[in-house]
PyMOL Python script that loads the backbone (N, CA, C, O; Angstrom):
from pymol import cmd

cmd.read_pdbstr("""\
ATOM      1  N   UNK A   1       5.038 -20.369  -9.443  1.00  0.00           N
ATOM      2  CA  UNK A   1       5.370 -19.160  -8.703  1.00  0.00           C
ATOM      3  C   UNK A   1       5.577 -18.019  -9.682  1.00  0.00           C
ATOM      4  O   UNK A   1       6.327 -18.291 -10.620  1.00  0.00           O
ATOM      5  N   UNK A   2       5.098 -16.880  -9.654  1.00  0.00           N
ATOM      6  CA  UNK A   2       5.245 -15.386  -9.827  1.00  0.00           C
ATOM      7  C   UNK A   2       6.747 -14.638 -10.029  1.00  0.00           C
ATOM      8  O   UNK A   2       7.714 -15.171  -9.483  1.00  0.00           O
ATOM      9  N   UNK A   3       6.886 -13.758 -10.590  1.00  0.00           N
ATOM     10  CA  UNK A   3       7.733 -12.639 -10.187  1.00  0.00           C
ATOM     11  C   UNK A   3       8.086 -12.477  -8.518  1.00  0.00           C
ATOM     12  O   UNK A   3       9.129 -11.949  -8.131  1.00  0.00           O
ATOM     13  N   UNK A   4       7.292 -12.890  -7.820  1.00  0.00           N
ATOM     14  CA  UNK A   4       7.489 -12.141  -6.372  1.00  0.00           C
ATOM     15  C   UNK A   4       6.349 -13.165  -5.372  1.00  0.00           C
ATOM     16  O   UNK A   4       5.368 -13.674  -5.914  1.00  0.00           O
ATOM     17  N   UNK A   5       6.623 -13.355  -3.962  1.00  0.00           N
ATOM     18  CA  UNK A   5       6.018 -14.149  -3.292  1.00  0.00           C
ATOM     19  C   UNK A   5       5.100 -12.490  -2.220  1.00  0.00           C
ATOM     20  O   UNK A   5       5.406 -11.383  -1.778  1.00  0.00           O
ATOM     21  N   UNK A   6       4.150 -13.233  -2.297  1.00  0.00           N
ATOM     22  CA  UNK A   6       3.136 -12.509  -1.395  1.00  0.00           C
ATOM     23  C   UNK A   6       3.795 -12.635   0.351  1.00  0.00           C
ATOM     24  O   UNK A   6       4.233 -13.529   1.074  1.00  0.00           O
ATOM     25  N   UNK A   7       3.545 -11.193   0.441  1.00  0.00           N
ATOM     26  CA  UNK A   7       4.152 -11.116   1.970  1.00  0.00           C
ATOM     27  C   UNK A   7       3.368 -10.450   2.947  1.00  0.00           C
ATOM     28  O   UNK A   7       3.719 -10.021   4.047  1.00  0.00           O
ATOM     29  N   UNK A   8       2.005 -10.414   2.269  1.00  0.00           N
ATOM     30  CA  UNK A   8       1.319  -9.650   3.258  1.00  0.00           C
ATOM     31  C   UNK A   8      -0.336 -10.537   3.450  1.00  0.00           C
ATOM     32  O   UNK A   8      -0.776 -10.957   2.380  1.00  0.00           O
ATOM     33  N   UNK A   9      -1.015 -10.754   4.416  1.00  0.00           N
ATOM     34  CA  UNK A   9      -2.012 -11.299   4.575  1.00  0.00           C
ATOM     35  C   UNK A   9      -3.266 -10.943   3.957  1.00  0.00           C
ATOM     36  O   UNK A   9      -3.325 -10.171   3.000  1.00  0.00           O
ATOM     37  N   UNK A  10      -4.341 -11.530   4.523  1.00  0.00           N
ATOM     38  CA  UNK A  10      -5.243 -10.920   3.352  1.00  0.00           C
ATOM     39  C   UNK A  10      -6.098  -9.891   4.574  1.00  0.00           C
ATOM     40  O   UNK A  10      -6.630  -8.848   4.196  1.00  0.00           O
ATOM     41  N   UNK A  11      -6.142 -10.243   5.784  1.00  0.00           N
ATOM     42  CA  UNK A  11      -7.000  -9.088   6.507  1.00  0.00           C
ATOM     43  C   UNK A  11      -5.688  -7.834   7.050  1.00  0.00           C
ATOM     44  O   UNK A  11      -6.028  -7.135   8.004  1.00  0.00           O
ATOM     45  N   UNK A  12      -4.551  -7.632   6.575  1.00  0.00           N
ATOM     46  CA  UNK A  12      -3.428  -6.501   6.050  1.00  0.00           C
ATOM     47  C   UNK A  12      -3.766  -6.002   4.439  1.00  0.00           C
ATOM     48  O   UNK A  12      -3.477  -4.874   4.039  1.00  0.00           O
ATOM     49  N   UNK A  13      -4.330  -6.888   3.718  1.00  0.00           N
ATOM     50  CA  UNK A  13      -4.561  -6.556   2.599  1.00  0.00           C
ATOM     51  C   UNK A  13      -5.710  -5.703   2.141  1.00  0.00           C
ATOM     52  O   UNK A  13      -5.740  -4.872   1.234  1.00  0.00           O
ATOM     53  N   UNK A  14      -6.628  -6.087   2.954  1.00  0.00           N
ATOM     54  CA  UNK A  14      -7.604  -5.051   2.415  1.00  0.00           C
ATOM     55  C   UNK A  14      -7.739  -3.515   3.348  1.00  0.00           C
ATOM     56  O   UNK A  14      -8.525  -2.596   3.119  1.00  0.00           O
ATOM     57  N   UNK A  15      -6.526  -3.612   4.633  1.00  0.00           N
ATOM     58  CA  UNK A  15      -6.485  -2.738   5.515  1.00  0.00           C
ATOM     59  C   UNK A  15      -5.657  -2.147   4.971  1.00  0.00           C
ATOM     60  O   UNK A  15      -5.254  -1.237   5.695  1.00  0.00           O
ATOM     61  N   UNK A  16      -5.026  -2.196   3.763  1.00  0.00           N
ATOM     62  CA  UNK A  16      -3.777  -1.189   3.057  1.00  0.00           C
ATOM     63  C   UNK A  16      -4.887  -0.652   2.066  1.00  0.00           C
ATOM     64  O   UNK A  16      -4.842   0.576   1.988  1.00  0.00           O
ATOM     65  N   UNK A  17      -5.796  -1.187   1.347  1.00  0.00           N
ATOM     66  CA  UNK A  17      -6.774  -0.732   0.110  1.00  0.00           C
ATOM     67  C   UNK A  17      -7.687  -0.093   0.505  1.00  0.00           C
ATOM     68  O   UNK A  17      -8.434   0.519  -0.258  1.00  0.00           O
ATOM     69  N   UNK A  18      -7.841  -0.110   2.086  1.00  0.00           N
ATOM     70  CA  UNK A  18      -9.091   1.014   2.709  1.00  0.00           C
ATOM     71  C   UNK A  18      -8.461   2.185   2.623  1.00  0.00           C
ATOM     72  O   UNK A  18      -8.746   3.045   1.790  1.00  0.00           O
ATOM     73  N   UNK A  19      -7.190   2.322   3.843  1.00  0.00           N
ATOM     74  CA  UNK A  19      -6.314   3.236   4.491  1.00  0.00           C
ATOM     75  C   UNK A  19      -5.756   3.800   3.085  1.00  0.00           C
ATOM     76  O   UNK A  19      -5.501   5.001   2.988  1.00  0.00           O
ATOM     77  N   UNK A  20      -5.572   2.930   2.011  1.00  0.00           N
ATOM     78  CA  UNK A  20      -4.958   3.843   1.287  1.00  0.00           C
ATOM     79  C   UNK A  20      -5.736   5.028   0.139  1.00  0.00           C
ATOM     80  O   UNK A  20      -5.572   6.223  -0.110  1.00  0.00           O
ATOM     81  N   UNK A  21      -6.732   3.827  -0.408  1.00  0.00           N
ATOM     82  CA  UNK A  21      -8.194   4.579  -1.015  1.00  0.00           C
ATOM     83  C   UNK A  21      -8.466   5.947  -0.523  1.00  0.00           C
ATOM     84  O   UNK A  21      -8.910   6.915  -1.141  1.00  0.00           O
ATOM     85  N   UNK A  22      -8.031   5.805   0.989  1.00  0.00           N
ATOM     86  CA  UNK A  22      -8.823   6.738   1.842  1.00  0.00           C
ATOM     87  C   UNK A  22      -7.614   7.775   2.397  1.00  0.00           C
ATOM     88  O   UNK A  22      -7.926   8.433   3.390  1.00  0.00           O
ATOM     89  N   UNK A  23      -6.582   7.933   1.977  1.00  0.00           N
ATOM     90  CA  UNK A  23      -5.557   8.690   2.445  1.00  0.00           C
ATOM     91  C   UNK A  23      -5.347   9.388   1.025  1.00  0.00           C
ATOM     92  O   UNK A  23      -4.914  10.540   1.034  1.00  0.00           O
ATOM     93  N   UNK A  24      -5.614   8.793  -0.149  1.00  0.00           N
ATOM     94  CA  UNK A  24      -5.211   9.493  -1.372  1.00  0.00           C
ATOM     95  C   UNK A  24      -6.843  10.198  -1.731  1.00  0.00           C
ATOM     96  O   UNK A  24      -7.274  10.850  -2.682  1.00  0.00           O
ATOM     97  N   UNK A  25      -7.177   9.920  -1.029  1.00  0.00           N
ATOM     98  CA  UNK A  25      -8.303  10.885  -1.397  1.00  0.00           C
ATOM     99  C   UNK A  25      -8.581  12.023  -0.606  1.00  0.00           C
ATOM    100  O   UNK A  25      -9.254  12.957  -1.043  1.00  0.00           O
ATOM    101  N   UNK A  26      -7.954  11.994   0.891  1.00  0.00           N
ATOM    102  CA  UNK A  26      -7.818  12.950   1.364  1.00  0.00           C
ATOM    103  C   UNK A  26      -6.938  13.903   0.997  1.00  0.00           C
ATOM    104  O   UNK A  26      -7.195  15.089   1.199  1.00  0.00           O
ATOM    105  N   UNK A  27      -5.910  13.542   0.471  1.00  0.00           N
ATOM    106  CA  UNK A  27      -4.562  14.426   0.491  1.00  0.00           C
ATOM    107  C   UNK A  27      -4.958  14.821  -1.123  1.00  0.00           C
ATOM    108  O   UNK A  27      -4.223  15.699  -1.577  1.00  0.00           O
ATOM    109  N   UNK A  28      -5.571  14.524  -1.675  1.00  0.00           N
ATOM    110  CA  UNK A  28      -6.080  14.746  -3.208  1.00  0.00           C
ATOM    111  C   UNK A  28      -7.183  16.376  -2.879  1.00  0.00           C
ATOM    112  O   UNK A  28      -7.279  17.246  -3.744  1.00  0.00           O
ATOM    113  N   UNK A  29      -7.817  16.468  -1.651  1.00  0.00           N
ATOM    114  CA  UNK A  29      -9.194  16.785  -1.578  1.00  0.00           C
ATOM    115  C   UNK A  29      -8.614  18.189  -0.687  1.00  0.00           C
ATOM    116  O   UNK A  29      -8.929  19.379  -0.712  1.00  0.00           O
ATOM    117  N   UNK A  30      -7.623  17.400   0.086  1.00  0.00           N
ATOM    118  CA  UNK A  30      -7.290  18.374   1.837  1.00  0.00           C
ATOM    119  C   UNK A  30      -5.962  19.194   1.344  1.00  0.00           C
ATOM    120  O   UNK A  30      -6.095  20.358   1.723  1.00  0.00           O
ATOM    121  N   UNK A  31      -4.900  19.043   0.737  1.00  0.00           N
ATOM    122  CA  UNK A  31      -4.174  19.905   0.519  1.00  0.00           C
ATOM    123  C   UNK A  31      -3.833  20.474  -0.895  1.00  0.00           C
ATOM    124  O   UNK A  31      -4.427  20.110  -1.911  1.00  0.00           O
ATOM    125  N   UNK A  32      -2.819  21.405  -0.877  1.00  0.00           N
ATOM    126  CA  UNK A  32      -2.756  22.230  -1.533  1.00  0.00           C
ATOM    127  C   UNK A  32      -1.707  21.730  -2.682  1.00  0.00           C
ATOM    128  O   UNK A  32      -0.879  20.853  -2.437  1.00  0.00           O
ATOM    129  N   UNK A  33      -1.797  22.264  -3.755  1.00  0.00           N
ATOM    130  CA  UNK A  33      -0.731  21.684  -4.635  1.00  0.00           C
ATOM    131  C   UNK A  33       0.818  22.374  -4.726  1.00  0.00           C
ATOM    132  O   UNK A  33       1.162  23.555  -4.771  1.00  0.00           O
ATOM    133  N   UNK A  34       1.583  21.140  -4.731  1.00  0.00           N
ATOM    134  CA  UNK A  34       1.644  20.153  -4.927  1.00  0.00           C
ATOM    135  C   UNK A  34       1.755  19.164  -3.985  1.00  0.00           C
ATOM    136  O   UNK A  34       2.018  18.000  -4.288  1.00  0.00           O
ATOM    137  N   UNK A  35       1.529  19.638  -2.584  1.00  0.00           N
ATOM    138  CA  UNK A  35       1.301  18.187  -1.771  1.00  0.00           C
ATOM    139  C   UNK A  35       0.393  17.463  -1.727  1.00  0.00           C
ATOM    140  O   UNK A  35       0.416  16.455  -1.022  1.00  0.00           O
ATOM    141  N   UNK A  36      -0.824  17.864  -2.612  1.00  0.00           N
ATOM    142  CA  UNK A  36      -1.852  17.431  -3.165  1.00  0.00           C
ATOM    143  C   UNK A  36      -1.487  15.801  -3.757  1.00  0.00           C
ATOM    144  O   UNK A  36      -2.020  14.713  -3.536  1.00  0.00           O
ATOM    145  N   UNK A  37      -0.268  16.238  -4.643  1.00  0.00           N
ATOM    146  CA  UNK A  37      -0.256  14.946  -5.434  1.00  0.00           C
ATOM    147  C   UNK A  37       1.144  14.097  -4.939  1.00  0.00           C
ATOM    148  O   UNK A  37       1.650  13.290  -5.718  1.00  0.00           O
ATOM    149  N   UNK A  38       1.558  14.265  -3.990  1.00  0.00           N
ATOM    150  CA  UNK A  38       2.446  14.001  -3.301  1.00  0.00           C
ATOM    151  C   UNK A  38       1.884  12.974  -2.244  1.00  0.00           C
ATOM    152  O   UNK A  38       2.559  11.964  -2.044  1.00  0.00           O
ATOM    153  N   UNK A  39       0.601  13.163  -1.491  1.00  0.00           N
ATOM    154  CA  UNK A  39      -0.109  12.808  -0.583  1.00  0.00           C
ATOM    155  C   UNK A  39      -1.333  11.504  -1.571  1.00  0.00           C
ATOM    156  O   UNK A  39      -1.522  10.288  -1.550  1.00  0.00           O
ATOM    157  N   UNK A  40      -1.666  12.226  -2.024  1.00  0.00           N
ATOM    158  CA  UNK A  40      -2.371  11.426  -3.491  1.00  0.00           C
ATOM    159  C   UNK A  40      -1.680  10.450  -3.867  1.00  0.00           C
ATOM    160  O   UNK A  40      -2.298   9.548  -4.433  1.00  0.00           O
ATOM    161  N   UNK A  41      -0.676  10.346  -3.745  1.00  0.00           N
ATOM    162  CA  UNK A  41       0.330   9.136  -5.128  1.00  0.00           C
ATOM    163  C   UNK A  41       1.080   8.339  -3.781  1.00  0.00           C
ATOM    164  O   UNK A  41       1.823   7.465  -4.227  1.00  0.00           O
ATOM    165  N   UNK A  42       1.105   8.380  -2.355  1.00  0.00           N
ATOM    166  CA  UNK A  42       1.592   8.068  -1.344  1.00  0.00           C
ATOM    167  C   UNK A  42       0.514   7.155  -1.290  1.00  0.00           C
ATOM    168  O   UNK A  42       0.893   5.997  -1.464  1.00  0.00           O
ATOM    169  N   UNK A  43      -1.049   7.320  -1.054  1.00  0.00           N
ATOM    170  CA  UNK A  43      -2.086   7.089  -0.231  1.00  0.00           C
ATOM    171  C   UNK A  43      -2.246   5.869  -1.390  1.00  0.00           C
ATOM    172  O   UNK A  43      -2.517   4.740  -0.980  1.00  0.00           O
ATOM    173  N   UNK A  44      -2.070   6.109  -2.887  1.00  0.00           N
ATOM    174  CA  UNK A  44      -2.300   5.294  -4.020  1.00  0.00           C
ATOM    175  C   UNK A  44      -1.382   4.029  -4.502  1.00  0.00           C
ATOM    176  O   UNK A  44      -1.709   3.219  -5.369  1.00  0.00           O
ATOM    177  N   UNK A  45       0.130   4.035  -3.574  1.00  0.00           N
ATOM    178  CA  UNK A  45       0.957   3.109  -3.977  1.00  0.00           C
ATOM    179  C   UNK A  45       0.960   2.490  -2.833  1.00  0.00           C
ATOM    180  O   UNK A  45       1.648   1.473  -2.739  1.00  0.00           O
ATOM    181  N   UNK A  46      -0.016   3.084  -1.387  1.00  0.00           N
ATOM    182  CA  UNK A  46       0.119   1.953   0.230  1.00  0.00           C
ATOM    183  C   UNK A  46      -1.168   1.136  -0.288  1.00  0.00           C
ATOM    184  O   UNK A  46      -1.287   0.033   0.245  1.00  0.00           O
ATOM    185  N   UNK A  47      -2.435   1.582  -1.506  1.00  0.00           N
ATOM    186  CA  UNK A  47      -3.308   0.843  -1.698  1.00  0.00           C
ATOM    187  C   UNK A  47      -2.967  -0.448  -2.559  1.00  0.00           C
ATOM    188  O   UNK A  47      -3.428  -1.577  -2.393  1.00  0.00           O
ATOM    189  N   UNK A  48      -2.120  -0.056  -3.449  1.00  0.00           N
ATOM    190  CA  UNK A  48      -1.222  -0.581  -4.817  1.00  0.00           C
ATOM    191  C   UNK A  48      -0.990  -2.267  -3.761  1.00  0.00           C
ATOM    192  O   UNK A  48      -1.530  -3.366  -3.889  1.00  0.00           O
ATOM    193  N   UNK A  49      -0.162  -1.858  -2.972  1.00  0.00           N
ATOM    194  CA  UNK A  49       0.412  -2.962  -2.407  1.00  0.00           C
ATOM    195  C   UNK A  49      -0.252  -3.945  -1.608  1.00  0.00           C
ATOM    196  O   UNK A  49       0.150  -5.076  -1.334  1.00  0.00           O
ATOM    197  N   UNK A  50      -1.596  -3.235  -1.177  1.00  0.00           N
ATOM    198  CA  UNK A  50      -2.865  -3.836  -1.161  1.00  0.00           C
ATOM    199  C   UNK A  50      -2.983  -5.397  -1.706  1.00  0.00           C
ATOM    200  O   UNK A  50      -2.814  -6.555  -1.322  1.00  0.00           O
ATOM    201  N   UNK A  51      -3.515  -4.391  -3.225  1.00  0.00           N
ATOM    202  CA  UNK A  51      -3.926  -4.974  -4.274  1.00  0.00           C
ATOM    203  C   UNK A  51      -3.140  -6.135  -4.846  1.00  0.00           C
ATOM    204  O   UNK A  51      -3.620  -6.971  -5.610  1.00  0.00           O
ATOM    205  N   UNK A  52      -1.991  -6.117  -4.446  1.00  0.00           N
ATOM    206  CA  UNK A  52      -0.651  -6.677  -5.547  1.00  0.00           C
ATOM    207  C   UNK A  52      -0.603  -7.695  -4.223  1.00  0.00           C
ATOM    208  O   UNK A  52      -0.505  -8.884  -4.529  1.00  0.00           O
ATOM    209  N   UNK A  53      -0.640  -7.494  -3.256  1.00  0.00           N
ATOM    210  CA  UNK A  53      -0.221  -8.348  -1.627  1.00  0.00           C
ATOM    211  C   UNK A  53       1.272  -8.961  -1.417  1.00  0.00           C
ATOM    212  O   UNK A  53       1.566  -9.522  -0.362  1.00  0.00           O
ATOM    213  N   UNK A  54       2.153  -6.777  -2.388  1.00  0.00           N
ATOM    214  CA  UNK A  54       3.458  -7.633  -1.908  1.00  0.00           C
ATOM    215  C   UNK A  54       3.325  -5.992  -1.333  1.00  0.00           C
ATOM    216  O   UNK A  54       2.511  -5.116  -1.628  1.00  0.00           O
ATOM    217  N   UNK A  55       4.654  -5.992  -0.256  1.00  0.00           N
ATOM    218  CA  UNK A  55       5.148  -4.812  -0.003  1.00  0.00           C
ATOM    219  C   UNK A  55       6.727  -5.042   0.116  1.00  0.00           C
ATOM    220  O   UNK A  55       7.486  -5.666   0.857  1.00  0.00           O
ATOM    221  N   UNK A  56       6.822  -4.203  -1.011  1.00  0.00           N
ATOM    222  CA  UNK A  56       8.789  -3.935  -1.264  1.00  0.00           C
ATOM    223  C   UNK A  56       9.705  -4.104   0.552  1.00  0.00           C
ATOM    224  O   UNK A  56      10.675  -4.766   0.921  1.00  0.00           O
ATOM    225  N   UNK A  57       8.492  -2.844   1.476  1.00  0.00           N
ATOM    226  CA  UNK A  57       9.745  -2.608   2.666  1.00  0.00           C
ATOM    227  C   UNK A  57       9.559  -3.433   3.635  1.00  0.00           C
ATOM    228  O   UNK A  57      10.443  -3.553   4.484  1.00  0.00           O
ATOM    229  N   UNK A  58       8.735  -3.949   3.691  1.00  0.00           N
ATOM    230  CA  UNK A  58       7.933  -5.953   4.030  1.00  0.00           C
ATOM    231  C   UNK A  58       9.402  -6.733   4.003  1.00  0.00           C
ATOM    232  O   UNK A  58      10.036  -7.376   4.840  1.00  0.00           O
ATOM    233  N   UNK A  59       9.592  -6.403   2.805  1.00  0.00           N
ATOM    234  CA  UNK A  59      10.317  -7.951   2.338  1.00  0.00           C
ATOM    235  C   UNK A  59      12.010  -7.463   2.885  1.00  0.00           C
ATOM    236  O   UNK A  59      12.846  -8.279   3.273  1.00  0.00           O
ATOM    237  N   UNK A  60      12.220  -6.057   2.801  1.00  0.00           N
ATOM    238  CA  UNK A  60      13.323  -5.990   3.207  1.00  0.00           C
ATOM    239  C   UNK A  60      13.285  -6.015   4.446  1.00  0.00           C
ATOM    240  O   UNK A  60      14.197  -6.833   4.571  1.00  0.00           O
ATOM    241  N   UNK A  61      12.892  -5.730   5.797  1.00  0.00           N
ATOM    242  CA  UNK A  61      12.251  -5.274   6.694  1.00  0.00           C
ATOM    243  C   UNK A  61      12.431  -7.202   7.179  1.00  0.00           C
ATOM    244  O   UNK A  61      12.701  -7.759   8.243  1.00  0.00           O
ATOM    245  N   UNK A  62      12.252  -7.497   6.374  1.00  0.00           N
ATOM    246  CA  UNK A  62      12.178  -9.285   6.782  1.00  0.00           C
ATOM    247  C   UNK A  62      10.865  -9.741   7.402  1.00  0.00           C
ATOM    248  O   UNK A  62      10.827 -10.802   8.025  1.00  0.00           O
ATOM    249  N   UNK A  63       9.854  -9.024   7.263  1.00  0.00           N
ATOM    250  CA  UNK A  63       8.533  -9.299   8.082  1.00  0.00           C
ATOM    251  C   UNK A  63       8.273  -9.806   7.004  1.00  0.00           C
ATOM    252  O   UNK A  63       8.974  -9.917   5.999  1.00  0.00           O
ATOM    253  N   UNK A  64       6.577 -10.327   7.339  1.00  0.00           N
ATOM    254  CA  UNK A  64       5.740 -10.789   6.154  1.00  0.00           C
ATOM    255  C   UNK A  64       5.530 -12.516   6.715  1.00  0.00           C
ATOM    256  O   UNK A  64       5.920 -13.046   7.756  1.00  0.00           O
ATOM    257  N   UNK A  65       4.668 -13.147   5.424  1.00  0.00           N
ATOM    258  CA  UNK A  65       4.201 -14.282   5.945  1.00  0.00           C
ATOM    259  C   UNK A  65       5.313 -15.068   5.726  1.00  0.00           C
ATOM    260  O   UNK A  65       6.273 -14.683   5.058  1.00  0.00           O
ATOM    261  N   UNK A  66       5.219 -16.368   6.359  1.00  0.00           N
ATOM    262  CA  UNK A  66       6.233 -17.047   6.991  1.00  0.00           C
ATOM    263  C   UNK A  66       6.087 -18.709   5.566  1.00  0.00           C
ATOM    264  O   UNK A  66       4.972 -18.889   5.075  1.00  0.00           O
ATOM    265  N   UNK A  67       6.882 -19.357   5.271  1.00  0.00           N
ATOM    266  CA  UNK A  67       6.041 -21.148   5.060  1.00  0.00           C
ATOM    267  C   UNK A  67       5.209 -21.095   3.668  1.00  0.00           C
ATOM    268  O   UNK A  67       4.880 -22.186   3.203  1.00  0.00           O
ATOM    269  N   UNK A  68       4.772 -19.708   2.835  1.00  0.00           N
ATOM    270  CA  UNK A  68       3.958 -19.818   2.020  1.00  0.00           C
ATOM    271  C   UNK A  68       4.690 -19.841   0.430  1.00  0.00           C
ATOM    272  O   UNK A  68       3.984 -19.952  -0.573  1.00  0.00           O
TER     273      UNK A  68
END
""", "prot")
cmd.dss("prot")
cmd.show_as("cartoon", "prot")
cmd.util.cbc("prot")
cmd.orient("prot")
């Protein structure tokens, strides 16, 4: 075992690395600075958690996968 147990599935997982890919590139593209990078670094740490298949407010939140 890891630093940290995975709490998020894998078809949640790549639906955080779309949505997020795709939210930090809007807010990178669509607003103005500095919500530019505010929106950018939001859209880039919901992808992060993606990638990593933990989410911090998951685990507090008490959701997440169950047995694994």
């Amino acid at each position: 075992m890891g630093l940290y147990r995975k709490n998020i599935g894998g078809g949640q997982q790549i639906a955080r690395i779309l949505v997020g890919l795709g939210g930090a590139a809007a807010g990178l593209l669509l607003f103005g600075a500095p919500w530019n990078l505010v929106a950018g670094g939001a859209g880039a740490v919901f992808a992060l958690t993606g990638v990593v298949g933990y989410c911090p407010m998951c685990a507090m939140a008490g959701s997440g996968r169950r047995g694994e």
